[in-house]
DRENGU-843918 format. One record per residue (C-alpha): residue number from 1; residue in one letter; x, y, z. Coordinates in Angstrom, 2 decimals. Example, Ala and Ser with C-alpha at 12.3 -4.5 7.8 and 13.67 -1.06 7.14 Angstrom:
2
PAMI num residuo      px      py      pz
PAMI   1       A   12.30   -4.50    7.80
PAMI   2       S   13.67   -1.06    7.14
***
This chain:
456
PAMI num residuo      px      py      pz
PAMI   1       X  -43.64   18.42   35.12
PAMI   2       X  -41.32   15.38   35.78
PAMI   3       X  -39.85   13.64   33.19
PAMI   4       X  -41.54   10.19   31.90
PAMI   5       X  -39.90    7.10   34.03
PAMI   6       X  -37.40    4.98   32.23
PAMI   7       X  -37.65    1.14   32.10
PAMI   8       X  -35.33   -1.09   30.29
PAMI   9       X  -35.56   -4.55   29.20
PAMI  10       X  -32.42   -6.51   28.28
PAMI  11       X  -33.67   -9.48   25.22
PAMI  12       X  -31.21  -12.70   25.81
PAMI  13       X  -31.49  -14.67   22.66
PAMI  14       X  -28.82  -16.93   23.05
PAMI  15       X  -26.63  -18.36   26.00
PAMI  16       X  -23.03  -16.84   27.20
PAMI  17       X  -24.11  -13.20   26.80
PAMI  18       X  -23.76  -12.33   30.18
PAMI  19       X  -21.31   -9.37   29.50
PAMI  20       X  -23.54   -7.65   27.98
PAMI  21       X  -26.48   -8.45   30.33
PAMI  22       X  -23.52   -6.66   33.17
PAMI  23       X  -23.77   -3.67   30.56
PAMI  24       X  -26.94   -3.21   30.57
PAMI  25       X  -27.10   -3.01   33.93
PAMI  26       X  -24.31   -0.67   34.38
PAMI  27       X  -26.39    1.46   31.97
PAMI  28       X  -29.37    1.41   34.05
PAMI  29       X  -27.02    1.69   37.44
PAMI  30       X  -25.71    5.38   35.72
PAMI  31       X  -28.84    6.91   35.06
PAMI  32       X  -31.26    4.61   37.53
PAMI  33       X  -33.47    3.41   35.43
PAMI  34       X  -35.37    0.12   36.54
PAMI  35       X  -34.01   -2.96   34.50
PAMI  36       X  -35.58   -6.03   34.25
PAMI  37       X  -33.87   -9.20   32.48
PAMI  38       X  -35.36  -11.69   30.14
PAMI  39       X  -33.76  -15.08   28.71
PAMI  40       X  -35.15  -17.19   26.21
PAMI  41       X  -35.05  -20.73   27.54
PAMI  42       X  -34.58  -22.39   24.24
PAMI  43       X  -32.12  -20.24   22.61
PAMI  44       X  -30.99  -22.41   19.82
PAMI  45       X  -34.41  -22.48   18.53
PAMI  46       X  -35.20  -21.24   15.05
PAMI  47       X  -34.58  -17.15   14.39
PAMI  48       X  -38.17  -16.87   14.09
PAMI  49       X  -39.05  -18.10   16.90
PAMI  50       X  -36.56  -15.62   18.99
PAMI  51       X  -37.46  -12.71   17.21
PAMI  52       X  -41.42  -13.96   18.03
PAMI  53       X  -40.09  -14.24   21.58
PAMI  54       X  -38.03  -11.09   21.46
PAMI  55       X  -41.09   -8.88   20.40
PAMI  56       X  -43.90  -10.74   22.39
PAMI  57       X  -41.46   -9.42   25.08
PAMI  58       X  -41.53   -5.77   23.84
PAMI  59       X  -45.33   -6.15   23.79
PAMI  60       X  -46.20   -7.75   27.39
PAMI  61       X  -43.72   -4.17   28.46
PAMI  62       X  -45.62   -1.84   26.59
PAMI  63       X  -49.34   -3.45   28.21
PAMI  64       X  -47.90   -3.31   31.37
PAMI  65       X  -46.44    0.60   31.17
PAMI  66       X  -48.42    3.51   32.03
PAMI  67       X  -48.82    6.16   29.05
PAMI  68       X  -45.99    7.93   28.49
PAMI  69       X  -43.19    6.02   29.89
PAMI  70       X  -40.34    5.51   27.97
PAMI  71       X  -39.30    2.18   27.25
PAMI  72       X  -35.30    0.82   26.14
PAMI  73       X  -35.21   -2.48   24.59
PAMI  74       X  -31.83   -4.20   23.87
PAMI  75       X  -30.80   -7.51   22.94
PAMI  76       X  -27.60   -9.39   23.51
PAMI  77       X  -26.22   -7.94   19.68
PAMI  78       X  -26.08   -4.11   21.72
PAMI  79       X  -23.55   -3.02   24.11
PAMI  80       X  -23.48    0.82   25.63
PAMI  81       X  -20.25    2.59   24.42
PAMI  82       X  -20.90    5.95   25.27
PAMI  83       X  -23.92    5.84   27.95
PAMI  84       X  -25.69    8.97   26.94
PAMI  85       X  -29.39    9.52   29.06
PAMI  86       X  -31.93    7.86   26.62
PAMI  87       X  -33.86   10.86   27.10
PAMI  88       X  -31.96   13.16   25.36
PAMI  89       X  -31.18   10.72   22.31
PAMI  90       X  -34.95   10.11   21.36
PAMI  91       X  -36.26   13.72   22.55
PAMI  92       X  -39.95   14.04   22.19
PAMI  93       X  -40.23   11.44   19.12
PAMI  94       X  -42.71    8.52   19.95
PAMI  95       X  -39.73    5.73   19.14
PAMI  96       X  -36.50    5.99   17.98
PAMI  97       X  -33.94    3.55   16.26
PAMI  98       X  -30.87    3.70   14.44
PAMI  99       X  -30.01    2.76   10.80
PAMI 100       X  -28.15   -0.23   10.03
PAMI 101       X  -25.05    1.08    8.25
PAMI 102       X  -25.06   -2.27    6.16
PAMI 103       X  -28.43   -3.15    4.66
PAMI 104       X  -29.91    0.34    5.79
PAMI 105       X  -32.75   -1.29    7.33
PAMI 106       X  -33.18   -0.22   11.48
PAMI 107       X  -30.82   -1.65   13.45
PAMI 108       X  -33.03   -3.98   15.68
PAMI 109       X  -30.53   -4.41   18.36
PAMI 110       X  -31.47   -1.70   20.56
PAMI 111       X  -34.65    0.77   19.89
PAMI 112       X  -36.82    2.75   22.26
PAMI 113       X  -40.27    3.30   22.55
PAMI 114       X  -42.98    5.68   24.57
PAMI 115       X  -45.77    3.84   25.64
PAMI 116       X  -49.09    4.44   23.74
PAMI 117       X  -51.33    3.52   21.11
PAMI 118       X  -48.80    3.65   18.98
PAMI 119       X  -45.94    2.06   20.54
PAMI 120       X  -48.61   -0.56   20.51
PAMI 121       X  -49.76   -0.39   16.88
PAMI 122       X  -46.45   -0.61   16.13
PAMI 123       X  -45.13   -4.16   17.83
PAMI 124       X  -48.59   -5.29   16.71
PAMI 125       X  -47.57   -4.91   12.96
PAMI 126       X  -44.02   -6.84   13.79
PAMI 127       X  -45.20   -9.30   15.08
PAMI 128       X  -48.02   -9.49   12.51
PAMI 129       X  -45.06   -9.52    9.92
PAMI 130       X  -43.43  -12.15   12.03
PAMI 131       X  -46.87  -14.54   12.01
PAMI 132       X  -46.52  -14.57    8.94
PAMI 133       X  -42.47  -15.14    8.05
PAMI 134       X  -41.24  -18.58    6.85
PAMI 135       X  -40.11  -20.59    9.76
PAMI 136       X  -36.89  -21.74    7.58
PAMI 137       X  -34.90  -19.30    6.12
PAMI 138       X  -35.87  -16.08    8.87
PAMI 139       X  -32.80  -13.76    9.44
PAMI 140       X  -32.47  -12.80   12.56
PAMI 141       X  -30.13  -10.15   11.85
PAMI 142       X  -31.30   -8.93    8.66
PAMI 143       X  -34.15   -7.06   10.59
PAMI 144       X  -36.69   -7.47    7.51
PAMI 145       X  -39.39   -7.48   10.39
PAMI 146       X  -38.29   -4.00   10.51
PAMI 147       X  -38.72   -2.67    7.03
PAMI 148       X  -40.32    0.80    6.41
PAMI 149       X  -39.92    2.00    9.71
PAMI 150       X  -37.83    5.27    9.74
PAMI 151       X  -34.91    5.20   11.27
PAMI 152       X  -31.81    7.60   12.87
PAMI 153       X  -29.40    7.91    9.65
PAMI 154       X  -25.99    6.27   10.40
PAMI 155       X  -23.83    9.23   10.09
PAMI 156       X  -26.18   12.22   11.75
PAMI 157       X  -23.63   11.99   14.74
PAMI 158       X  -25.68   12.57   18.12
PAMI 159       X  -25.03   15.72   19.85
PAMI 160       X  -21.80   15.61   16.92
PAMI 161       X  -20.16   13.40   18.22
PAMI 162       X  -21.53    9.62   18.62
PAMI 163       X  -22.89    7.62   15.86
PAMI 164       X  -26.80    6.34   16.84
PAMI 165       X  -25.22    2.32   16.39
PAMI 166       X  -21.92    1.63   15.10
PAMI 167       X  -21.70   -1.88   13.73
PAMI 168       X  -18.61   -3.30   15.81
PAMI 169       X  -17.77   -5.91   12.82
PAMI 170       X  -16.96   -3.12   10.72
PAMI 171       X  -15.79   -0.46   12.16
PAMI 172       X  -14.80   -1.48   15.54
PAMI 173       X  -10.89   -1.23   14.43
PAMI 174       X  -11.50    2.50   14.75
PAMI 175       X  -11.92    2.08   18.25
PAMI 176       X  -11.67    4.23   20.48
PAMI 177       X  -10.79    7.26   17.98
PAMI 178       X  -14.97    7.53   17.28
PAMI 179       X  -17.49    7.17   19.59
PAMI 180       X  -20.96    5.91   19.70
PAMI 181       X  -23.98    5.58   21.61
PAMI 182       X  -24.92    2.06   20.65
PAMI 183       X  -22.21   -1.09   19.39
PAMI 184       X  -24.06   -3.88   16.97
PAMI 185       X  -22.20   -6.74   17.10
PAMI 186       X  -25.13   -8.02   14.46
PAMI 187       X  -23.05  -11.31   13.05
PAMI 188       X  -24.62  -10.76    9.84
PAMI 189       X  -22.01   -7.84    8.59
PAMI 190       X  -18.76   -9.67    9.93
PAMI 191       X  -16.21   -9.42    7.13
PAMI 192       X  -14.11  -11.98    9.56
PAMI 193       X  -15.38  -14.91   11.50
PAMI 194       X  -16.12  -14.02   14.92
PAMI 195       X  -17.38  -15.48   17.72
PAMI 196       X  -19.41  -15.11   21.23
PAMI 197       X  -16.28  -15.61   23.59
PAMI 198       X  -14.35  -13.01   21.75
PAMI 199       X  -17.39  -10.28   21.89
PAMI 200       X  -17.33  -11.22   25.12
PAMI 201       X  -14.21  -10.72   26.25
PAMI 202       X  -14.36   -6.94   24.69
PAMI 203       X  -18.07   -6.24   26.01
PAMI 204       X  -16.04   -7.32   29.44
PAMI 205       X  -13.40   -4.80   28.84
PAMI 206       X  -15.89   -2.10   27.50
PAMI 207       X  -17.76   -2.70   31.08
PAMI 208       X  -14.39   -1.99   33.11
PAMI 209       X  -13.35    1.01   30.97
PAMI 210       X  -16.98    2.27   31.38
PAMI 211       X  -16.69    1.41   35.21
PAMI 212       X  -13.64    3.65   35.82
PAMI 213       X  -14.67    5.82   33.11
PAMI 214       X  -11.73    5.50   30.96
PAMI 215       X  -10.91    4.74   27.60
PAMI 216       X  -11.04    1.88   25.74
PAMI 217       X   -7.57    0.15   25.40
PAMI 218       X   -6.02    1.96   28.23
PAMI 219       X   -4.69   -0.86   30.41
PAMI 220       X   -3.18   -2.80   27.09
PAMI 221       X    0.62   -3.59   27.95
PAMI 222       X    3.18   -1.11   26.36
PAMI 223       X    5.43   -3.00   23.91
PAMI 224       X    8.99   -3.19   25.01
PAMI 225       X   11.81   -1.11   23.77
PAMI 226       X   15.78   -1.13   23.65
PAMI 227       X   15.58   -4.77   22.34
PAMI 228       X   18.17   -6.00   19.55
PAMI 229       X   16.16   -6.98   16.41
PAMI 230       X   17.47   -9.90   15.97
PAMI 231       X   17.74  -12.89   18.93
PAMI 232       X   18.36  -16.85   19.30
PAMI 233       X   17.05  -19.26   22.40
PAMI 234       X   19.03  -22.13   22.26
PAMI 235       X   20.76  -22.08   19.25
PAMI 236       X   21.79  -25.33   17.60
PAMI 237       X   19.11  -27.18   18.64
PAMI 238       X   17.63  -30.06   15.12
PAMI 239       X   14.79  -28.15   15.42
PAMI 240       X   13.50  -24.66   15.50
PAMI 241       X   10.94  -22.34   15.78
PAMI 242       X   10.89  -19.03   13.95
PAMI 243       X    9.10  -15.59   15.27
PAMI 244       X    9.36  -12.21   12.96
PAMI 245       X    8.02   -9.07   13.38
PAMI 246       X    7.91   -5.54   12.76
PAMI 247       X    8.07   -2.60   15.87
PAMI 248       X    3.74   -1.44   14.39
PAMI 249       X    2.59   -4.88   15.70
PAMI 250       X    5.01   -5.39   19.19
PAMI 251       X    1.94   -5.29   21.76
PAMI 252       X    0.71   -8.37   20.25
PAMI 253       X    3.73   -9.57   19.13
PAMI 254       X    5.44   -9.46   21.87
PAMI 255       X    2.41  -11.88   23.63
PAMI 256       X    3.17  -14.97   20.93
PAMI 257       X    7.23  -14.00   21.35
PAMI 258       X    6.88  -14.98   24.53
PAMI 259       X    4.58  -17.61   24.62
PAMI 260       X    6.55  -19.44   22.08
PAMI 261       X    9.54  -18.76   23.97
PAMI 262       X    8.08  -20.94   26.53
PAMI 263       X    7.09  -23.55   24.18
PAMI 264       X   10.60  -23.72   22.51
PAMI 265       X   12.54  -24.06   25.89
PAMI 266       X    9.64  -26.89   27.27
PAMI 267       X   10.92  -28.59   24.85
PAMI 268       X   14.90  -27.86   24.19
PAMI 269       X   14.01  -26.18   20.52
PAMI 270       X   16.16  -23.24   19.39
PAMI 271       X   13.80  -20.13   19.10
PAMI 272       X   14.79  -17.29   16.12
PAMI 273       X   13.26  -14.10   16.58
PAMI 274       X   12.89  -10.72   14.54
PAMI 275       X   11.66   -8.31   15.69
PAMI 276       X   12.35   -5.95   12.81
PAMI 277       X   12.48   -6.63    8.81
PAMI 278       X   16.07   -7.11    7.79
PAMI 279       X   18.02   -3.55    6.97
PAMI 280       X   17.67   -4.04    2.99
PAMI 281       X   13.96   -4.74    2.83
PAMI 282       X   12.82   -1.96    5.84
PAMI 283       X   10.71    0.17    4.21
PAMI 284       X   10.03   -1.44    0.89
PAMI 285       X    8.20   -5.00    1.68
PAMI 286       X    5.58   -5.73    4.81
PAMI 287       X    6.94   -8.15    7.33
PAMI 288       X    4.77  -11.08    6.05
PAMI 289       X    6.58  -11.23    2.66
PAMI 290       X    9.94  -12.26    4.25
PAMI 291       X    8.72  -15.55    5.50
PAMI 292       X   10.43  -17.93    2.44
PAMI 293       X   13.35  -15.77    2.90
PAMI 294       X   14.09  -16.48    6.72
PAMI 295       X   12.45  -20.44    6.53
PAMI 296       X   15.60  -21.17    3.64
PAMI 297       X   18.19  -19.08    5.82
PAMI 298       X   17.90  -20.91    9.31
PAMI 299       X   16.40  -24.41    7.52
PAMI 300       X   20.33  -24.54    6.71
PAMI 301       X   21.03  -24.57   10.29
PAMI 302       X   18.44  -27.15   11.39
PAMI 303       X   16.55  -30.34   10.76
PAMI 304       X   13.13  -28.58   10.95
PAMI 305       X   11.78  -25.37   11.07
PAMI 306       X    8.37  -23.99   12.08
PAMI 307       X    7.08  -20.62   10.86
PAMI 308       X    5.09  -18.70   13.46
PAMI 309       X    2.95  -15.84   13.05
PAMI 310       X    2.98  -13.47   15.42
PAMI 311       X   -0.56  -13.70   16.34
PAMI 312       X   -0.15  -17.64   16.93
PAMI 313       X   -0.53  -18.10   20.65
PAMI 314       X    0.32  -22.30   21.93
PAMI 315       X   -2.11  -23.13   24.35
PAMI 316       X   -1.02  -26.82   24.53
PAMI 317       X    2.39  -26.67   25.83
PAMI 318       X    3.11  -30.65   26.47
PAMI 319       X    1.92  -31.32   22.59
PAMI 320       X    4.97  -31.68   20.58
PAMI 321       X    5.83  -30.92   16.80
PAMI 322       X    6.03  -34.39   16.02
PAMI 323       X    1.97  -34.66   16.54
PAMI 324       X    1.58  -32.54   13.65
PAMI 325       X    3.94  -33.73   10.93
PAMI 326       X    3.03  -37.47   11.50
PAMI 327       X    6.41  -38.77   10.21
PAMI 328       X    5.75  -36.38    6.83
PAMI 329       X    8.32  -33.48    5.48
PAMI 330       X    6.22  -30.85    5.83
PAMI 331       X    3.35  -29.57    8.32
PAMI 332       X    0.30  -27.11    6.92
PAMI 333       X   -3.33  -26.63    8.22
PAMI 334       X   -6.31  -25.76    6.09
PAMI 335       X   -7.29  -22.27    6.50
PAMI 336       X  -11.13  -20.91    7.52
PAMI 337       X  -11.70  -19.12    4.69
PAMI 338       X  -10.99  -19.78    1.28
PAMI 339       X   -7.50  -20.14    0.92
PAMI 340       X   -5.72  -24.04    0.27
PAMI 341       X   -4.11  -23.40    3.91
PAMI 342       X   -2.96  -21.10    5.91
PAMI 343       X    0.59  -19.84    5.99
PAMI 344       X    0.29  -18.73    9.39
PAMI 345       X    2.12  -21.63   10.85
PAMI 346       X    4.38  -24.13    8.71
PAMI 347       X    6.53  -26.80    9.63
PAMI 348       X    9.62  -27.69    6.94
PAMI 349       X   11.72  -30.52    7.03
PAMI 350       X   15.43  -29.94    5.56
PAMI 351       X   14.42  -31.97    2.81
PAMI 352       X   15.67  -31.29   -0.51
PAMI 353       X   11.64  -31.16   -1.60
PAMI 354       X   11.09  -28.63    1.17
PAMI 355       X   14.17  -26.73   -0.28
PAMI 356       X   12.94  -26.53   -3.88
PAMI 357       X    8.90  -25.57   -2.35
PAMI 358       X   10.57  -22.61   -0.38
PAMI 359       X   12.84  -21.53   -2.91
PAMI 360       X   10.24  -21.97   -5.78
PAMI 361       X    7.70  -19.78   -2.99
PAMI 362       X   10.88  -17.13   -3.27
PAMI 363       X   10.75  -17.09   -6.82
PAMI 364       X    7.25  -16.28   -6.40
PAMI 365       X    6.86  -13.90   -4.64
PAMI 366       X   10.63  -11.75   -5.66
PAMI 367       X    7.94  -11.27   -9.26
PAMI 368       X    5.66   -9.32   -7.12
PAMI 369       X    5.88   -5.53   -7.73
PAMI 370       X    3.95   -4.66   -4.80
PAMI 371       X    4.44   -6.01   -1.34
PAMI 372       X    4.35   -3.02    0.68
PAMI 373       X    1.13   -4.08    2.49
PAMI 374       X    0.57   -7.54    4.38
PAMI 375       X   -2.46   -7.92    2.04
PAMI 376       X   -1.00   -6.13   -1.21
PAMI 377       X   -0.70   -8.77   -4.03
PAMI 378       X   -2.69  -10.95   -2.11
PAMI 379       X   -0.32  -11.15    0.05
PAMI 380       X    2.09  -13.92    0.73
PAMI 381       X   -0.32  -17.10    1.05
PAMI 382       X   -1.44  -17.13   -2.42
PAMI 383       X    1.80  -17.73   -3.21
PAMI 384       X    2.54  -20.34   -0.53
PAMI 385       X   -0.48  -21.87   -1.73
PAMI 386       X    0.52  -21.40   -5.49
PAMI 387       X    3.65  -23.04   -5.59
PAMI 388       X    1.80  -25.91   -3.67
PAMI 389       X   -0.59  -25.89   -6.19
PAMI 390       X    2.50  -26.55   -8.63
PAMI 391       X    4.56  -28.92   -6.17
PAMI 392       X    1.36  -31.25   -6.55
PAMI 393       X   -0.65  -30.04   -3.95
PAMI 394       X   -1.95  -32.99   -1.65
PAMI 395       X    0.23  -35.74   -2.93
PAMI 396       X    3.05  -34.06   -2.61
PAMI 397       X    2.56  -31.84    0.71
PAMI 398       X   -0.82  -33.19    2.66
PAMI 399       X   -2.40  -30.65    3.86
PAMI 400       X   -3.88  -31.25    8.30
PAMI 401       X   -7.02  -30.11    9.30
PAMI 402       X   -8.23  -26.73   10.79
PAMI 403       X   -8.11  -27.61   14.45
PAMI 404       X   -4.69  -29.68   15.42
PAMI 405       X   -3.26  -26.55   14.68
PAMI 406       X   -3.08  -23.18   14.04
PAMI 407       X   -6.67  -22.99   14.75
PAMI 408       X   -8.74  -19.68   13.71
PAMI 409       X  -10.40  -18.55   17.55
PAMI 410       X  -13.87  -19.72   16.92
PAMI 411       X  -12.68  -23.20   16.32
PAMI 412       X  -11.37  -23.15   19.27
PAMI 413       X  -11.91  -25.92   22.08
PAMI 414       X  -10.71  -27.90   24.86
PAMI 415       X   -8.45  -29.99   22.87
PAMI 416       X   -6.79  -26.47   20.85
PAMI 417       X   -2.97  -26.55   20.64
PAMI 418       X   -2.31  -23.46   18.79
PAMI 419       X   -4.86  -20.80   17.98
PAMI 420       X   -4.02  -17.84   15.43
PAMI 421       X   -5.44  -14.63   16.10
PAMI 422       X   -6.42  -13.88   12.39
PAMI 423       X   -8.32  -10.63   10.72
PAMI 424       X   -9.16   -9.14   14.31
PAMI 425       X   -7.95   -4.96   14.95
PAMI 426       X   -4.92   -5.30   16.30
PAMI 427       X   -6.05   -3.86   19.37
PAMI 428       X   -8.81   -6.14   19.91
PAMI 429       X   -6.77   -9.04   18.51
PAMI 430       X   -4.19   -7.58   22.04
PAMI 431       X   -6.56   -7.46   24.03
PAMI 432       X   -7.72  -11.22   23.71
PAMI 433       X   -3.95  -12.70   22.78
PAMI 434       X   -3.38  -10.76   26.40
PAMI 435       X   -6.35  -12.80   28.58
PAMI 436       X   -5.54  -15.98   26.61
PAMI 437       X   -1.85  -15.65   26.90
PAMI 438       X   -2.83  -14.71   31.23
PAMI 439       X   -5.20  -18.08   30.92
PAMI 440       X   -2.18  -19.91   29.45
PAMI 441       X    0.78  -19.16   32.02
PAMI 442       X   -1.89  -19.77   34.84
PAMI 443       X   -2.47  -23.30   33.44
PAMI 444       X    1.32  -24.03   33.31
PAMI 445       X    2.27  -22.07   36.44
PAMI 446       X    4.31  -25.13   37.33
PAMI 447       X    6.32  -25.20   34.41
PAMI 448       X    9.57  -22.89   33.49
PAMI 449       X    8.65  -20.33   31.56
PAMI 450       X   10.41  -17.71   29.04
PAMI 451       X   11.69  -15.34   31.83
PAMI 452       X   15.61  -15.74   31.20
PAMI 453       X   17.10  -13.98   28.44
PAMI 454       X   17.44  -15.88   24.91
PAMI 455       X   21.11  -17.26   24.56
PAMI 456       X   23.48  -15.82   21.12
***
């Protein structure tokens, strides 16, 4: 007897998922199943309302499939990782769906059912749930619609190797060393703020890697070697702008080195780059912790000096420092989470107020027993933040908003001068410093860029 046809369904809920949508497809183009696409034409309505939508759809496929035929259903939350034949991961089981590693409920992203009476019954009792939900206050994500119905266990590995759905938010930063069938990119477990262009710039790359069947990462640019640790770009310039890193982060790194690079000669600023921890502190501190340290050594040599992270990318290149400080001392941005600011990117003025701030932020932090992780202690901002705290916060050192500069990515816009590739994997966080940094140099082709060797 043949095996049961295979139709799949792609769910758009929401606009700009069209790498995912291209996944699907690929999916379907591998194994050639039929695929059919549906988008939601209101899809900043209320989560109710999509997940009505989304399941009305699941119901008008199962009435129009013969008995028997096996039906995919994925949303644009699900991306194929490892594109295994949907037959052989739901077997002769009437519907199968993974557990949500998070609240343990199923993980309504992707599922699969076998048309029948009880396919039917099924959708019937969702959407019976769903009739009945509160129109304010509905999670989309949380899957409650869901609730009883058993589900693949998150760690029974299929065929021993792929986990059913692994939630990308997570667990994606163990990419591409384990494997799964399904990637969630349900919002609702992200431990970092995320957003749709960065999903979509990896569910791009995933489709690529998938396309040539390679391996996730593969085409990310090697970091350099044979460089001296420390370099200067125009040295003895009033101001400056200060890069440090350690050899464990170069491939990104080596991105914002050269972006700023750019920046610093557009604009006739000296650049100062590390791109190791000095000799007495390898080994015993992370490269975040030295920050205070470096800012009072080359403040002495300048009028002002800017701190920059490197996972700070400038995508603004005409904007100059001036914009930020607004004739103040001192430059600092308010941070997306719940920190005071961020000490991502700082400007100082060689002020003797700046002086005391960095020296007091030294005093700090040399009390800290451990500082062998960036996020050990909690790590250096707290006490950037504390001895702002004690400086007189505000009055003393007003603090900018969290978009003229060193912007977290999903506050990103039109208008962003700086963005600062915070709390991704560092591979992902490569990956998208790489296409931005490719967008940027495209936009200033006509402008001299970083390619000459620093100067010192």
């Amino acid at each position: 007897m043949s095996p049961a046809p295979v139709r799949f369904h792609s769910i758009l809920l929401r606009a700009g998922a069209e790498a995912f949508a291209e996944n699907h497809r690929a999916y379907c183009a591998r194994w050639g199943y039929t695929h059919r696409l549906h988008a939601i034409g209101t899809p900043h309505n209320s989560a109710r309302t999509l997940l009505v939508y989304k399941y009305s759809v699941v119901s008008a496929a199962l009435a129009d499939a013969p008995d028997g035929t096996l039906l995919v259903f994925a949303d644009d939350d699900a991306a194929f990782l490892a594109p295994l034949p949907a037959p052989a991961v739901i077997g002769d089981a009437p519907y199968w769906i993974a557990e949500n590693e998070h609240h343990h409920r199923p993980e309504g992203s992707c599922f699969m059912l076998r048309a029948g009476p009880e396919a039917t019954d099924l959708v019937a009792q969702v959407l019976e749930r769903l009739r009945t939900a509160p129109d304010a206050g509905t999670d989309r994500w949380a899957h409650r619609e869901l609730e009883g119905l058993a589900a693949h266990p998150h760690h029974q590995l299929i065929d021993g190797r792929h986990y059913p759905n692994l939630l990308f938010a997570r667990f994606g930063h163990y990419l591409p060393e384990v494997s799964a069938f399904v990637l969630s990119f349900n919002p609702a477990v992200h431990i970092d703020v995320q957003d749709m262009r960065v999903r979509g710039l990896f569910v791009a790359h995933l489709n690529t890697v998938l396309a040539r069947d390679g391996q996730l990462y593969d085409d990310l640019p090697p970091a350099p070697t044979g460089q001296p640790d420390y370099e200067v770009r125009n040295p003895g310039r009033p101001v400056a702008l200060l890069t440090s890193y350690t050899p464990n982060i170069a491939g990104y790194a080596t991105l914002s080195e050269r972006n700023i690079a750019a920046y610093a000669d557009h604009h006739g600023h000296t650049h100062h780059v590390y791109r190791d921890l000095p000799a007495d502190l390898r080994g015993r501190v992370a490269g975040n912790w030295v920050k205070p340290r470096l800012l009072l050594k080359h403040l002495a040599e300048h009028e002002q000096v800017a701190w920059v992270d490197a996972d700070i990318l400038i995508h603004d290149r005409a904007r100059p420092l001036a914009s930020l400080l607004r004739g103040r001392p001192v430059a600092l941005a308010r941070d997306v989470s719940g920190y005071e600011f961020n000490s991502g990117f700082m400007v100082f003025s060689n002020t003797p107020a700046c002086i005391a701030y960095l020296e007091r932020v030294q005093a700090l932090i040399d009390a800290v027993q451990d500082k062998r992780g960036v996020y050990a202690s909690g790590g250096d901002q707290a006490f950037f933040v504390a001895a702002w705290a004690e400086a007189g916060g505000d009055a003393a050192m007003p603090r900018s908003d969290g978009v003229s500069f060193n912007s977290h990515p999903a506050l990103y816009d039109g208008d962003s001068f700086m963005l600062h590739y915070m709390g991704y994997p560092d591979r992902l966080r490569t990956l998208v410093m790489q296409h931005d940094a490719q967008q940027i140099a495209h936009r200033h082709a006509g402008t001299p860029d970083a390619a000459t060797p620093p100067n010192g």
